[in-house]
C-alpha positions as CSV (number, residue, x, y, z in Angstrom):
1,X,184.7,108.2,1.5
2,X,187.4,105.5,0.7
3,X,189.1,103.7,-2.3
4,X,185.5,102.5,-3.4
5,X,183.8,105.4,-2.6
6,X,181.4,107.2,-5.0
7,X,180.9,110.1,-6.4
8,X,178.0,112.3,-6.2
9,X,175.9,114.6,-8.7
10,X,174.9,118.0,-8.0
11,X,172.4,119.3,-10.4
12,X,171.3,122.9,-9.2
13,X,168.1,124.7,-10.4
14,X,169.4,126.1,-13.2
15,X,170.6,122.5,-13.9
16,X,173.9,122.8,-14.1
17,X,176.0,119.8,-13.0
18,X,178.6,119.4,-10.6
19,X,180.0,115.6,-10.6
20,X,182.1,115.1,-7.5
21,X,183.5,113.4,-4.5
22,X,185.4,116.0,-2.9
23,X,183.1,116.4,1.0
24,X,184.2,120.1,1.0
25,X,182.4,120.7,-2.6
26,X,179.1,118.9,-2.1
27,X,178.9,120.5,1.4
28,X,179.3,124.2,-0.1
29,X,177.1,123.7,-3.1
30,X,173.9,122.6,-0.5
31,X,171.9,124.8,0.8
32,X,171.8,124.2,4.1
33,X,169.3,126.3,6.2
34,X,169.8,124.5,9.4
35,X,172.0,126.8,11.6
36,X,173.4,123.4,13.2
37,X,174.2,121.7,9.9
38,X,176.1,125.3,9.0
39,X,178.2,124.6,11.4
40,X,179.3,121.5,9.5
41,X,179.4,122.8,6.4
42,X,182.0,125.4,7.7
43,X,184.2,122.9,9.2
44,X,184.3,120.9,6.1
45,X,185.7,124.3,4.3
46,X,187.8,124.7,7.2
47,X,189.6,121.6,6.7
48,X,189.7,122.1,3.4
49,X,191.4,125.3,3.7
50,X,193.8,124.4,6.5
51,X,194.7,120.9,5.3
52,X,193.2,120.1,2.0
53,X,192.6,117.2,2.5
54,X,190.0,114.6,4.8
55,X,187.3,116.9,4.4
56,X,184.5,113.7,3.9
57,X,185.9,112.8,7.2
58,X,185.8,115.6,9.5
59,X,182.4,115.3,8.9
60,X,181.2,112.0,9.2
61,X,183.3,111.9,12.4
62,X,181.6,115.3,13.9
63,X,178.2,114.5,13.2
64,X,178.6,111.1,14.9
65,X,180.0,112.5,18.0
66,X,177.2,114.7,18.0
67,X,174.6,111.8,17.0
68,X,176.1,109.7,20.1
69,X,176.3,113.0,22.6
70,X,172.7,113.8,21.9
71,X,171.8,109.8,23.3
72,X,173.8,110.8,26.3
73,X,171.5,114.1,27.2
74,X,168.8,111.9,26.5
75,X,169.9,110.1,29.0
76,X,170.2,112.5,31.5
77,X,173.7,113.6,31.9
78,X,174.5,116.8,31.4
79,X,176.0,118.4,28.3
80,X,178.9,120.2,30.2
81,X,180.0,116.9,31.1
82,X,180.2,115.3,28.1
83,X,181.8,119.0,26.7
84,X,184.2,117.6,29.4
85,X,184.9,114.5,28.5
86,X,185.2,115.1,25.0
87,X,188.0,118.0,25.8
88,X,189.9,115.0,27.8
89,X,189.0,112.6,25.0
90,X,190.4,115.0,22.4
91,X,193.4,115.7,24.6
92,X,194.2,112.3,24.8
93,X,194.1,110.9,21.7
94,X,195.9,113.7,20.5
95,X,198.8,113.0,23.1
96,X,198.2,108.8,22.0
97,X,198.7,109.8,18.6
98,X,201.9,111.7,18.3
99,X,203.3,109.5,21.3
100,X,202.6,105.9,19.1
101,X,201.1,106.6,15.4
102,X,202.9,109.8,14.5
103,X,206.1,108.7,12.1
104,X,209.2,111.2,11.8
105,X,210.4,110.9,8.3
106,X,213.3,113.1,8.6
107,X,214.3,113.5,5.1
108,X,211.2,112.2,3.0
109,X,212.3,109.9,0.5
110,X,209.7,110.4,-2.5
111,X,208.2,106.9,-2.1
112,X,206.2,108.5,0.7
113,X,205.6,111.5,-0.5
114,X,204.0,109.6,-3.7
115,X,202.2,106.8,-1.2
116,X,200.6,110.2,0.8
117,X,199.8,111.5,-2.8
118,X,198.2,108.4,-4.1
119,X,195.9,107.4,-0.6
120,X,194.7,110.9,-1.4
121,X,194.0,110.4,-4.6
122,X,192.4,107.0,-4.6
123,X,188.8,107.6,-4.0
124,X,189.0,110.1,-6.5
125,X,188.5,109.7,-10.2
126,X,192.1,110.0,-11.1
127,X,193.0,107.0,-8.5
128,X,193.1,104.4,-11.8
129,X,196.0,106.8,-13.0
130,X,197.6,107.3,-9.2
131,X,201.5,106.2,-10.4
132,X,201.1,109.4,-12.6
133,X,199.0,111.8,-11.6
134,X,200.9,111.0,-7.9
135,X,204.4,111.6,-10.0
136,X,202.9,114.7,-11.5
137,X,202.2,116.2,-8.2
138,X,205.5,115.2,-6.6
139,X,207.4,117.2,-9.2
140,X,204.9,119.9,-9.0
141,X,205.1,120.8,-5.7
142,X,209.1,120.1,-5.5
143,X,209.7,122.3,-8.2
144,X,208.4,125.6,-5.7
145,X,210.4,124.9,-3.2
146,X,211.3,128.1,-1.5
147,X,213.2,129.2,2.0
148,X,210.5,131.0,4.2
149,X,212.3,134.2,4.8
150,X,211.7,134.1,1.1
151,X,208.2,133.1,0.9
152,X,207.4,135.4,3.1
153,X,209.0,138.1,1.5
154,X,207.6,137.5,-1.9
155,X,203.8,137.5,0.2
156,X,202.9,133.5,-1.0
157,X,202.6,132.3,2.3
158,X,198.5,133.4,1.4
159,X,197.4,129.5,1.8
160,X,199.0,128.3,4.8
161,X,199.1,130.9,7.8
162,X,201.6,129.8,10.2
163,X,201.2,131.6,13.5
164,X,203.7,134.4,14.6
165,X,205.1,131.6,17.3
166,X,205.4,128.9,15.2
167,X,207.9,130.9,12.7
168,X,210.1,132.6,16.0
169,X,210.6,129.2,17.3
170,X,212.1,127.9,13.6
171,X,214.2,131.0,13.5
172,X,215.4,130.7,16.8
173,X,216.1,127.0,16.2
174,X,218.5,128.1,13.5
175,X,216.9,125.5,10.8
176,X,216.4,126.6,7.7
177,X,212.5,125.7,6.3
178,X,210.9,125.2,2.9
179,X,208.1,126.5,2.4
180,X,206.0,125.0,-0.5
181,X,203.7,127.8,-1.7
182,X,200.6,126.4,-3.5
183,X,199.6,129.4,-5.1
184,X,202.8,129.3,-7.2
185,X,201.1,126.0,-8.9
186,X,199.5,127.7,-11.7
187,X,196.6,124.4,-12.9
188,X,195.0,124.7,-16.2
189,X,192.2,123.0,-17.7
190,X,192.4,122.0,-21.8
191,X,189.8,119.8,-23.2
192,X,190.7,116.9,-25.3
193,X,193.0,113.8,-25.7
194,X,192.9,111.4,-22.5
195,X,193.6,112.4,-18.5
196,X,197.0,110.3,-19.1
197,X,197.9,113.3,-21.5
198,X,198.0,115.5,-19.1
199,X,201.8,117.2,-18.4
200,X,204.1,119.5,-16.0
201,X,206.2,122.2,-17.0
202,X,208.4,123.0,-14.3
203,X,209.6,126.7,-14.1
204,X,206.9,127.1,-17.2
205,X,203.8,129.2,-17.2
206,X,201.1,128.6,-19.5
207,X,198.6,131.1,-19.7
208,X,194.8,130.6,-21.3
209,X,194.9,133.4,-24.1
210,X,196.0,134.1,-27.3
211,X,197.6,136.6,-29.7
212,X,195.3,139.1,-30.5
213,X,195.7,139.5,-34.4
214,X,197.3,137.0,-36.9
215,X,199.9,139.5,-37.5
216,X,202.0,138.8,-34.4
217,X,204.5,136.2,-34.3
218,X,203.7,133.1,-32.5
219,X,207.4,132.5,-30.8
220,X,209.3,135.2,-29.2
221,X,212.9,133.0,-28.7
222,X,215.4,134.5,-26.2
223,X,218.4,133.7,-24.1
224,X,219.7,133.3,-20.9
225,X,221.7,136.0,-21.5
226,X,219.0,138.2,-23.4
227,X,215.7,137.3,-22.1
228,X,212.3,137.7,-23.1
229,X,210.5,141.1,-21.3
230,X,207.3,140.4,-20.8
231,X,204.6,143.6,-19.7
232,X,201.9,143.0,-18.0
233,X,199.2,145.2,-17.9
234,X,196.1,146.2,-16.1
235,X,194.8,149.1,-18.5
236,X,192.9,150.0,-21.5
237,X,195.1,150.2,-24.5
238,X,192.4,152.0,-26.4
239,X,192.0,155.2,-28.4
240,X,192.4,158.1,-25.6
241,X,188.5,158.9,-25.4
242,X,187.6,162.1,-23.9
243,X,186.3,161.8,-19.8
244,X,182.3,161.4,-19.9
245,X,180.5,165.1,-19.5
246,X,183.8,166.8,-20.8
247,X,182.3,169.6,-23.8
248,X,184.6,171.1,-25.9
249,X,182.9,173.7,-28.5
250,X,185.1,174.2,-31.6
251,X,184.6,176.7,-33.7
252,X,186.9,175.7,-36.9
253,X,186.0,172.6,-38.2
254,X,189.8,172.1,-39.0
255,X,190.2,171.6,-35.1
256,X,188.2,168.7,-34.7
257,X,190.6,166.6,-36.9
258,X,193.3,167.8,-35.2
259,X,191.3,166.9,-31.7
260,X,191.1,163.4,-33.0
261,X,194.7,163.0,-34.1
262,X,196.1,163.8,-30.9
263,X,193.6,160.8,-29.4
264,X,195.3,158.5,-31.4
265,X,198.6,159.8,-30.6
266,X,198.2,159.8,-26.8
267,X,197.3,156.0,-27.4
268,X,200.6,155.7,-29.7
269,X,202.7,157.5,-27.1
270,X,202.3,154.9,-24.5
271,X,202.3,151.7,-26.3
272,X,205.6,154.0,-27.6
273,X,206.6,154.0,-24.1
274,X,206.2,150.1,-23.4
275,X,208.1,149.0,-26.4
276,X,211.1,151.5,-25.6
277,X,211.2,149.9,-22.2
278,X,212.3,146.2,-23.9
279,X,209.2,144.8,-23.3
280,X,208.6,142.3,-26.4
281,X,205.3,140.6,-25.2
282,X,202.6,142.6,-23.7
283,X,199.4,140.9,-21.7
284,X,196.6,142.6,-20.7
285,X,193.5,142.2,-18.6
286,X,191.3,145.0,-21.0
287,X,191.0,145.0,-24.2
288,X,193.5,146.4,-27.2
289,X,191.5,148.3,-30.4
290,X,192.6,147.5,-33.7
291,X,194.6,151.0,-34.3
292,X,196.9,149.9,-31.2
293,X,197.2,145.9,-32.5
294,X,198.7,148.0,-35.6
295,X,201.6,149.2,-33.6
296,X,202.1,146.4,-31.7
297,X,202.2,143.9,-35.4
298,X,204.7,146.3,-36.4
299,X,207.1,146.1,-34.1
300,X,207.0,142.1,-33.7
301,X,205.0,142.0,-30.6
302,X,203.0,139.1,-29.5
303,X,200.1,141.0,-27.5
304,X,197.6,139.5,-25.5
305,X,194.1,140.6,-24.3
306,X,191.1,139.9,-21.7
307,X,193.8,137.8,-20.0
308,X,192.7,136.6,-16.6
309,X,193.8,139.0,-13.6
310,X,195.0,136.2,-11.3
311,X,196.6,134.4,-13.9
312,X,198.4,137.3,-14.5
313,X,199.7,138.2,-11.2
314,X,200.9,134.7,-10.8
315,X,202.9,135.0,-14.2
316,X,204.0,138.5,-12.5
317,X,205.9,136.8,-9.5
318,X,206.5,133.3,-12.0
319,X,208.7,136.0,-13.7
320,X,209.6,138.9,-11.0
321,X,207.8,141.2,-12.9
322,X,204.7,143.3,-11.5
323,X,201.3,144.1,-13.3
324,X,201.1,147.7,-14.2
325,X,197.5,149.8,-13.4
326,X,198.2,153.0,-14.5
327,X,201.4,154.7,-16.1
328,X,200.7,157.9,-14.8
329,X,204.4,158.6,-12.8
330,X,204.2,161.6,-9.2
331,X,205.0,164.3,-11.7
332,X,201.7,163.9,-13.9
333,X,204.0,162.3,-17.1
334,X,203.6,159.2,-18.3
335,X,206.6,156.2,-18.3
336,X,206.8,153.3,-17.8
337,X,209.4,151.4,-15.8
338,X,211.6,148.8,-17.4
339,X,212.0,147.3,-13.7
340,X,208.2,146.3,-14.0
341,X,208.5,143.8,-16.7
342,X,209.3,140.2,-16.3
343,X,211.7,138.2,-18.1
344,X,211.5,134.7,-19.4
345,X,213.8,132.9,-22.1
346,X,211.1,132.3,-24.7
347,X,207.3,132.7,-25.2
348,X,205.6,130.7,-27.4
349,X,202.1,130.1,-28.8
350,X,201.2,126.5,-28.9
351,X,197.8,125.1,-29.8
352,X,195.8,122.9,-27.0
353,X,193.0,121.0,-28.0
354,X,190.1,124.0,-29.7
355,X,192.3,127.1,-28.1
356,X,195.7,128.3,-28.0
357,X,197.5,129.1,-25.2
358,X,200.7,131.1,-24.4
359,X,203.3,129.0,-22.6
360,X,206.3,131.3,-21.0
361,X,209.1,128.6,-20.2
362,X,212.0,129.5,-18.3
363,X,210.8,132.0,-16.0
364,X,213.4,134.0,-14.3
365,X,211.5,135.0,-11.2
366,X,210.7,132.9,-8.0
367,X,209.6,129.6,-8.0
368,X,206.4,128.9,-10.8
369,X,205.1,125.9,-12.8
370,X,202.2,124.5,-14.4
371,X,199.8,121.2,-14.5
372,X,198.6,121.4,-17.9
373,X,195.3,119.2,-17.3
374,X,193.4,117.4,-19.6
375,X,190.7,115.2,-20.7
376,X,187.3,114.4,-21.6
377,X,184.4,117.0,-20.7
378,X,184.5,119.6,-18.0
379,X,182.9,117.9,-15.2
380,X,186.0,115.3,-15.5
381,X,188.5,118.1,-15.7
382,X,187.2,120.0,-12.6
383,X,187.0,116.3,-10.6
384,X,190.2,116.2,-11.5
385,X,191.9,119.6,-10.8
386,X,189.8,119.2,-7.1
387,X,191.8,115.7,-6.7
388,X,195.3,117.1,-7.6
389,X,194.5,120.5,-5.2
390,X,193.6,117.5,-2.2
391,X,196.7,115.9,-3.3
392,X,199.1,118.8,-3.5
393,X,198.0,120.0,-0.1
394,X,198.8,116.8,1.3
395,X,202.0,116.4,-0.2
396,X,202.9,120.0,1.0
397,X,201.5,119.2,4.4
398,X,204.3,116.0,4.5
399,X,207.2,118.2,3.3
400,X,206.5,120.6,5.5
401,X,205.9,119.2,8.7
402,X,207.6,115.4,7.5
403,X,205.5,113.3,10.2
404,X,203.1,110.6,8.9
405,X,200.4,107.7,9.8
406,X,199.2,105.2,8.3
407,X,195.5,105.5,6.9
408,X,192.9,103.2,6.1
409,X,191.2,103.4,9.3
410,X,194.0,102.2,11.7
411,X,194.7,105.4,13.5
412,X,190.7,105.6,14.2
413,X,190.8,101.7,15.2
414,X,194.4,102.4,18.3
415,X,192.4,105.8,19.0
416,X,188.9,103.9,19.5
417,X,190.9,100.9,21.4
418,X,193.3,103.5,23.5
419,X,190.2,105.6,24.5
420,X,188.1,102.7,25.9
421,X,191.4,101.6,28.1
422,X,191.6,105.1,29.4
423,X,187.9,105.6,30.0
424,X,188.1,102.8,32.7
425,X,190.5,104.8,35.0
426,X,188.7,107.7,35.2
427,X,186.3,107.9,38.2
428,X,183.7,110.8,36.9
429,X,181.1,110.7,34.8
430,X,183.0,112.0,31.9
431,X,184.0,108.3,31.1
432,X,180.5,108.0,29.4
433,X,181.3,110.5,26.7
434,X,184.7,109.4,26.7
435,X,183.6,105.9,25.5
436,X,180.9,107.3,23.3
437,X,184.1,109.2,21.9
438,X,185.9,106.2,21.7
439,X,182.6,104.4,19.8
440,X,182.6,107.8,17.2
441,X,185.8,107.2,16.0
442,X,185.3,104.0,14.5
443,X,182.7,105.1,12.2
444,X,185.5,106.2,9.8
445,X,186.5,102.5,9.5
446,X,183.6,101.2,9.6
447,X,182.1,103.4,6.9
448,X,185.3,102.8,4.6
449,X,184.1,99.1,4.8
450,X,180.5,99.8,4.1
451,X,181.1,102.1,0.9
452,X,183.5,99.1,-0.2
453,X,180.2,96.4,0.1
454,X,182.5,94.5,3.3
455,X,181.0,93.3,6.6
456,X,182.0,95.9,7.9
457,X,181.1,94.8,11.5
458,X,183.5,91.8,11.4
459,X,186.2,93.8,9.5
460,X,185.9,96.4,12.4
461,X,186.0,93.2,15.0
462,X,189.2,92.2,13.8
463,X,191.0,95.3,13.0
464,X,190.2,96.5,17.0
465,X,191.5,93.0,17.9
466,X,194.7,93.8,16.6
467,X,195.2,97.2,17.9
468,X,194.1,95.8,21.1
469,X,196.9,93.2,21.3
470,X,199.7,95.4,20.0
471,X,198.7,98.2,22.7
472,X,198.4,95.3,25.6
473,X,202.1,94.2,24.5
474,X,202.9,97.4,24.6
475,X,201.1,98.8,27.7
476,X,203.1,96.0,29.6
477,X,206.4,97.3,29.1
478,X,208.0,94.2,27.5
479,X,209.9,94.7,24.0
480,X,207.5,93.5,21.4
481,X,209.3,91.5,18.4
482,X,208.3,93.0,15.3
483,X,205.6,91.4,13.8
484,X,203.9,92.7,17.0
485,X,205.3,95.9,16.5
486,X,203.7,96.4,12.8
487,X,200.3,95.7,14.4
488,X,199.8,99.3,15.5
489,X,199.7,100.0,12.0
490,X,197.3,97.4,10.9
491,X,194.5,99.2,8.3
492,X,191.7,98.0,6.1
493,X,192.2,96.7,3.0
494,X,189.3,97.6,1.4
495,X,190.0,95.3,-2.2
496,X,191.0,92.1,-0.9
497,X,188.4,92.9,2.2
498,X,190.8,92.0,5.0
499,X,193.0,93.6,7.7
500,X,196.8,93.9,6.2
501,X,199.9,96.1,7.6
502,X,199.2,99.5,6.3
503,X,202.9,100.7,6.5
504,X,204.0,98.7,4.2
505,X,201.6,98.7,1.9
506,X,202.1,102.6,1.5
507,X,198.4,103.5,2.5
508,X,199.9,107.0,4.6
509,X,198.8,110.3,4.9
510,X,200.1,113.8,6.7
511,X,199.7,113.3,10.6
512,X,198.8,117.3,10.7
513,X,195.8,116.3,8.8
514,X,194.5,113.6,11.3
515,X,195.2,115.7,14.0
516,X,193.4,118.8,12.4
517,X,190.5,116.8,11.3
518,X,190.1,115.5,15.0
519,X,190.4,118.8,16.5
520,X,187.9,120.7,14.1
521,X,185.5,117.7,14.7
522,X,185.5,117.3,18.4
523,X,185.3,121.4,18.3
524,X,182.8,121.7,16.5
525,X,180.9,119.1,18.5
526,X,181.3,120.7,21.0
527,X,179.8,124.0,19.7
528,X,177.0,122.5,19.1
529,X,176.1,120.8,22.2
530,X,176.6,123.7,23.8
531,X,173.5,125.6,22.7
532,X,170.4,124.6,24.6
533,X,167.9,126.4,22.9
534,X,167.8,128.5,19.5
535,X,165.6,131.6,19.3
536,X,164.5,133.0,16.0
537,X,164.3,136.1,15.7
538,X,161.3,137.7,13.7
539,X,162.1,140.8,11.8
540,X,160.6,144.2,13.3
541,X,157.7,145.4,11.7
């Protein structure tokens, strides 16, 4: 966790090796038989899948409320009330929090955007590189900028499931909102050459497969005006073999060439039928035989096999085509419809470090691009395509919901500060947990500070001190200048190993995310506490 966090090795029993510092991956590639610790390990997928992002910390902060909880039934209170006071604690901070952290940025100037991007990249491995890879992301996720009537319609709203209310009460409001689909960001992996190599093509696709004989051309060039047709296919384009158990007894020997003849012309008939339609590249998931690559080099076709199925449905909305199973129409013929094919203004072949690959730039459809990614070996290149997916995700998170805090420990540090204030007013019991909720909290900061060889106890000291004194000035009503004012966002700073003003040094990230990570933690918390006993159960004989 943190700027000078490290990363971690997995090595299974097959010994494969998984380098990486993403909490969400190390958590899913244990084995965890503990029922308890699954709960964990779900959470940290949750959060992954939610937010993206702060999955190391959900965590941390979850099993230290559960750590502290467990000292309190030790001590004899009873688990509903600290289920209590951790619901009011929860509430509370969550009400602190968007009351004082929580920053509107109304229209998100791209500074921001690339700070967020940056203090989510910077415990990862591309953090050295965060001015670019930050950029990189920026454009990626700008460039698939859709309206959400839209989104919706064109079913990418797969990766971030807003609830039936949420979407009434923005179309009632009359504003018009962006959605930022993810799953438009096609990222591909190319050995070779140095992670600063890396590049975006916006409203590109590139696609990891090649022509499937040296007899196609490598470019297909079009227009705006005349564009590209691209087919894609999710069928054998093989010589029609009869159906298995199918016995057909011939008695002249003439017949049987005749028999095999009319296989190869079924065959020729459709790939016929697909050129007729316009289309002048043709992917497909199966596999192409050599008599069909014939047709296909005659008539200038760049054809391409055993391409991936996802990919492939991506490049079908990239380009507003759709991928085609069977060509079998309701009256038993067989035709294929023009209206299927997707149109780009030139595909091209272009060789990336030991493969080629087929980029499609200009796609007409909806909203695509790609992050061409590349470097060293493949444990770099999937540490890095983890970090840009964090950092996507929390630079979608900002655009969509454009409310921020500062990171680096200081909305832990007001929460921990704000909770121990409150705790003292309440009269019940529940102020134990509440504190002990309040004490939780800080273990974000203060593991930033371990992880980064600080003391962390005194950089913790100092960086309550200040929350303190900003929420006293505060909490008595009198106008704080603004030097007190930029307390509230005081943060570590885990280089230097001091307390600076966090704001302005552009350590931010997505407020949705704190507020998630809170939530899932304290939830899952509480699921936890609330089992008393665990029965196995043996398996009947």
């Amino acid at each position: 966790l943190g700027p000078v966090g490290l990363d971690k090795m997995l090595v299974d029993d097959i010994g494969d090796v998984l380098i990486t510092n993403d909490g969400a991956t190390i958590l899913a590639q244990l084995e965890v038989d503990h029922p308890a610790a699954r709960v964990l390990v779900d959470l940290a997928q949750l959060q992954d899948s939610e937010v993206g992002d702060g999955t190391t910390s959900v965590v941390i902060i979850a099993s230290e409320l559960l750590r502290r909880s467990n000292e309190l039934v030790k001590s004899g209170i009873h688990p509903t009330t600290i289920i209590g006071g951790l619901r009011t604690a929860l509430k509370q901070s969550v009400s602190f929090l968007k009351k004082n952290m929580v920053m509107k940025v109304s229209e998100l100037g791209d500074e921001h955007l690339m700070n967020a991007a940056k203090t989510s990249m910077s415990s990862k491995i591309i953090g050295k590189e965060g001015e670019f890879f930050a950029q990189m992301a920026v454009d990626a996720v700008k460039s698939v900028k859709m309206k959400a009537s839209m989104a919706d319609a064109a079913g990418m709203d797969a990766g971030n499931g807003n609830t039936a209310a949420e979407s009434k009460a923005q179309i009632d409001s009359g504003k018009v909102r962006y959605k930022y689909p993810l799953s438009a960001i096609h990222i591909l992996k190319a050995h070779g050459k140095s992670a600063m190599e890396s590049h975006f093509i916006s409203g590109g696709f590139a696609i990891n497969a090649m022509r499937a004989s040296q007899g196609m051309p490598t470019a297909v060039e079009g227009s705006k005006e005349e564009p590209v047709k691209i087919a894609m296919l999710d069928m054998n384009l093989q010589r029609h073999r009869m159906a298995m158990g199918v016995q057909v007894v011939v008695k002249d020997p003439a017949e049987i060439e005749n028999i095999k003849k009319r296989e190869m012309d079924i065959t020729k008939e459709r790939i016929q039928k697909i050129i007729d339609a316009g289309a002048r590249v043709v992917l497909t998931t199966k596999g192409v035989d050599d008599l069909c690559m014939k047709y296909f080099v005659e008539a200038g076709i760049i054809c391409a096999r055993r391409c991936n199925k996802d990919d492939l449905k991506r490049l079908a909305k990239a380009t507003g085509g759709k991928v085609v199973v069977t060509m079998a129409d309701m009256d038993g013929n067989e035709t294929f419809d023009p209206e299927c094919l997707g149109t780009s203004t030139a595909v091209r072949e272009e060789r990336i470090g030991d493969g080629e690959m087929l980029y499609v730039h200009g796609c007409q459809g909806r909203g695509a691009s790609t992050i061409v990614l590349r470097g060293a070996n493949e444990y770099m290149l999937d540490e890095m395509d983890r970090a840009l997916h964090d950092s996507l995700c929390v630079i979608k998170r900002m655009l969509e919901s454009s409310t921020l805090v500062c990171g680096g420990g200081a909305v832990e540090a007001a929460l921990s500060v704000h909770l121990e204030e409150y705790a003292t007013t309440l009269h019940t019991r529940e102020q134990l947990a509440i504190q002990e909720f309040a004490d939780a909290l800080l273990v974000i900061p203060k593991t930033l500070a371990v992880n980064a060889a600080k003391d962390s106890s005194e950089l913790v000291a100092k960086l309550r001190a200040a929350h303190a004194k900003s929420q006293k000035i505060v909490g008595s009503g009198s106008n704080p200048s603004d030097d007190v004012a930029a307390l509230k966002n005081t943060g570590l700073d885990l280089i230097e190993g001091t307390i600076r003003d966090n704001l302005a040094a552009g350590v931010v990230e997505p407020a949705i995310s704190k507020i998630k990570s809170l939530r899932f933690a304290t939830e899952a918390a509480i699921t936890i506490l609330r089992i008393d006993d665990r029965i196995t159960l043996a398996k009947g004989q």
